[in-house]
N, C-alpha and C positions, 0 to 999 in steps of 0.2 A: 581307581583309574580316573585321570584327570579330566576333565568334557573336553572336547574340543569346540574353541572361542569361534564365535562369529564373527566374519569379516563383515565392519560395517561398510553401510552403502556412501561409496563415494561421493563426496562434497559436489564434483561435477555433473554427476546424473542428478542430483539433486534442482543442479540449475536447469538443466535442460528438460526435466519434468516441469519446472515450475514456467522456464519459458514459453512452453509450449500449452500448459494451460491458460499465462494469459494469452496469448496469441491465440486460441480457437474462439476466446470472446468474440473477435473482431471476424471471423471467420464468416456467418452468418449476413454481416452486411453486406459481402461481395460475391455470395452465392451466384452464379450466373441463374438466369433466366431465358433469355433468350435471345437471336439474331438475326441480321438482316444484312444481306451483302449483295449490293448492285454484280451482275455477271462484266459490266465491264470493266476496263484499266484504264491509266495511264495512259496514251500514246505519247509522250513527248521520250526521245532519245537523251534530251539533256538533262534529265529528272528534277527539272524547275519543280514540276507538281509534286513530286514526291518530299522536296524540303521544302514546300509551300503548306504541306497535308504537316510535316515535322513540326514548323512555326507554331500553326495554328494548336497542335499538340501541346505545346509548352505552353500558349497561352491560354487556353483552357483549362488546364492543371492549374495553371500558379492565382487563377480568379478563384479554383474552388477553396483555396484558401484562406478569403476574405466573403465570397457568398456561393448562395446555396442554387445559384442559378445565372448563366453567364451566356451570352450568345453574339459572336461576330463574325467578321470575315476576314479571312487571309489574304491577303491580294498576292502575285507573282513578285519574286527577287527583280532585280536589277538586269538580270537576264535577258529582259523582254518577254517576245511572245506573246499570244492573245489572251487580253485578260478574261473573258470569257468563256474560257477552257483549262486555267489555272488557278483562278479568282476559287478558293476554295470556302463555305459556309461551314460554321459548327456551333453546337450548343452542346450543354451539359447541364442536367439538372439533379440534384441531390433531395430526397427525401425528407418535409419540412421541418421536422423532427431534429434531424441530425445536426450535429456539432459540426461548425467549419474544419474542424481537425479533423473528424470521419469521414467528411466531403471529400474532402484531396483526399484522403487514403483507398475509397472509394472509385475515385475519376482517376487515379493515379494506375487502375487497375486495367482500364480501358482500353488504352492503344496497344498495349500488347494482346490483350485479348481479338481486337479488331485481327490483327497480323494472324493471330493462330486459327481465329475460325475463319477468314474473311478471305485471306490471302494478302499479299502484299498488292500497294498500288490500286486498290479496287475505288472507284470515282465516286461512292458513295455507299455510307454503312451506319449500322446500327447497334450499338451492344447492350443491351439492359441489365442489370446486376440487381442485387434484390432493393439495394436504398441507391442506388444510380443509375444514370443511362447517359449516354454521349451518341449523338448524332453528325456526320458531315456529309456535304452533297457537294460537287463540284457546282459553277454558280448555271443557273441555266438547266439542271436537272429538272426533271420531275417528278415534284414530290407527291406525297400522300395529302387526300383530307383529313382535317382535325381529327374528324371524326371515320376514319379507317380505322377496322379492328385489323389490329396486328399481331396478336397472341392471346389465347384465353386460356384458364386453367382452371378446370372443376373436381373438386374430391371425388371419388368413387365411393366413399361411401355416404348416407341417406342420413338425415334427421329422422328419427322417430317421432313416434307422438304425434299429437295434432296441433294448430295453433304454429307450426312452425313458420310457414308464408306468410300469415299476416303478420308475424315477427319481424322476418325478412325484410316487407314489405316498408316497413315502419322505417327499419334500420336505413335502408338503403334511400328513402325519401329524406333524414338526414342530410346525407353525407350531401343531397342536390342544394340544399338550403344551408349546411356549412358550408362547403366553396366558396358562396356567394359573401360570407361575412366573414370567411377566413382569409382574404387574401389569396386563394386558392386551393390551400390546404386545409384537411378536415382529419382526425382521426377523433371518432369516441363508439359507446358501446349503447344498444340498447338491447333490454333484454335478453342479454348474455349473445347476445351477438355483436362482434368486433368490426367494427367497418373507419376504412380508410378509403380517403380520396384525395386526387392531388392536380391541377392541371399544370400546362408548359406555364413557364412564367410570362412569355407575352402574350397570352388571351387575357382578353378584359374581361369582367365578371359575368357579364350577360352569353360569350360566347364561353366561357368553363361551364356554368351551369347547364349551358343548352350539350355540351360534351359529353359531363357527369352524366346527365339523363339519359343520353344515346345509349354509355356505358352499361348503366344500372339496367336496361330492357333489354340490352346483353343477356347482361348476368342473368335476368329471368329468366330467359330463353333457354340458353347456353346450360346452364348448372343448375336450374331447377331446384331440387330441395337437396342438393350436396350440402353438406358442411365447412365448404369454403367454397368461394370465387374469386379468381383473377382476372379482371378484363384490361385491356393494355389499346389504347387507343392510339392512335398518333399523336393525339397532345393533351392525352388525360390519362389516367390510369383510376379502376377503384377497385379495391376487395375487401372480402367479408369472410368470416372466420366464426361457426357458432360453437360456444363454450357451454354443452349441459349443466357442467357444475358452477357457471359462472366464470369472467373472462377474468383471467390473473391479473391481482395487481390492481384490482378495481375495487375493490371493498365489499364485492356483490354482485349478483346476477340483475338487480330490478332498474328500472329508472335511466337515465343518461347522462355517462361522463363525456367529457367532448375537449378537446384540445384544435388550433383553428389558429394560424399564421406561422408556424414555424415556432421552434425553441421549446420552452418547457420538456413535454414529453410524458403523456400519461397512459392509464389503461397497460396494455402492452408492451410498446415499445418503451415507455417509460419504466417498464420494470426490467426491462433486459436491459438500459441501459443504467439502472442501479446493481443491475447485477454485475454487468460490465465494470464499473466503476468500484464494486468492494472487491470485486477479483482481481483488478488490476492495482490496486493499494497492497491487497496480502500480498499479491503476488512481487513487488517493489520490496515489501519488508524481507520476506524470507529469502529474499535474493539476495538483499543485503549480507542476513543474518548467514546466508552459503556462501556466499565471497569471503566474510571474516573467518568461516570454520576452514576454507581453503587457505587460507593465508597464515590461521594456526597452525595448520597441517605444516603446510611448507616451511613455516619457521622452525618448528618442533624438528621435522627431518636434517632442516640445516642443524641447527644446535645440536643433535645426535652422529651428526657425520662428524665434526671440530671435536669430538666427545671422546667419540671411539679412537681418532687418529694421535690423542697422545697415549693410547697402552703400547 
């Protein structure tokens, strides 16, 4: 009795597997985190503000595709109207690490996200994504201090052992004295604890540092001996991340790696983004390699139809 053949797996689920792993690469960058939505609107009937908020959208988007940090104002159409109630503020800034390409794909994520959590027309919002955040206020709002905690975020579970605080302690005293030589941005590791800091791009180096520090006596307070912290400032951010067996991608738990201006990309992030980067090569070839097995297919079927039609 003859076996019965296996139908092989279709050349298109083949693609749609393979597209969808590289796409969950990128997935991770634009994890939401967290929000902030003014209660009021719009009041203009002739919705000047609302394609004044559109403007400003597009041209936030189209900066993050040349830098990793842009901040302007939109002033009101042609319309009229007072500009002082139209005159819309925005920035966006991207994680110093990131590629200009992941920036936009990032910020590109934003304004519709604003819409979904926020509401339409709201006079001032906030959205933070895991490597972006975009801010606008109409002009004349009022804003936060630098140093307003706006979101925190501590693991639940505990470091064991002893010796973990003054670890901590070490780490986090870092990241206050990278800033300062990073140009803002700080990511490296000390003993097996990962820490990241980053401030707004227009603080000068004496007001990031004095940020950082507000931040980091956060995090002591706030998350204690968790194994991670997020502290999320109005115009700084830092977290830390402790690895028992040593933090991936570093060569080891002892000593300290450091990355400090933007680009490169070590420790961590630098390994998810080589991870990124071989998964989205395989993923390129075998997509190739399923397009050509489609296109055998389909040619084989034609050539089998002209085949049978002259019996």
């Amino acid at each position: 009795m003859a076996s019965k053949s296996t139908k092989p797996i279709s050349p298109l689920i083949i693609l749609l597997i393979l597209f969808l792993s590289s796409s969950s690469s990128f997935a991770g960058l634009t994890d939401f985190i967290y929000k902030g939505c003014a209660n009021q609107k719009f009041q203009d009937p002739s919705g000047i503000s609302s394609q004044t908020l559109k403007s400003l959208y597009s041209t936030l988007i189209s900066q993050s595709s040349t830098t990793n940090f842009f901040k302007t104002t939109a002033a009101a159409g042609n319309g009229g109207g007072d500009p002082s109630t139209t005159s819309i503020t925005g920035l966006y800034q991207c994680r110093g690490d990131l590629s200009t390409t992941d920036c936009n794909a990032c910020v590109k994520k934003i304004p519709e996200a604003v819409e979904r959590l926020c509401g339409g027309n709201t006079i001032a919002a906030r959205v933070q994504l895991d490597s972006c955040y975009l801010r606008y206020e109409v002009v004349g709002f009022p804003s936060a201090s630098p140093t307003d905690l706006l979101f925190k975020r501590c693991g639940s579970t505990r470091a064991s052992g002893s010796g973990f605080d003054d670890r901590l302690e070490s780490a986090l005293a870092e990241i206050e004295k990278g800033v300062g030589n990073g140009k803002g941005y700080y990511a490296g590791e000390y003993e097996s604890v990962y820490v990241l800091g980053q401030c707004e791009g227009g603080l000068g180096s004496g007001e990031c540092v004095n940020c950082v520090k507000t931040a980091a006596d956060n995090a002591r307070s706030a998350c204690g001996s968790s194994i991670y912290g997020h502290i999320y400032l109005q115009q700084c951010y830092i977290g830390y991340t402790y690895y028992p067996n040593g933090v991936p991608g570093s060569g080891g738990g002892g000593g300290i790696a450091t990355e400090t201006g933007g680009g490169g990309g070590s420790g961590r992030h630098g390994t998810q983004k080589l991870v990124a980067i071989v998964i989205g090569g395989l993923a390129g070839l075998f997509l190739g390699i399923a397009f050509l097995m489609v296109l055998r297919s389909a040619f084989k079927k034609k050539k089998e139809k002209y085949s049978y039609a002259g019996y």
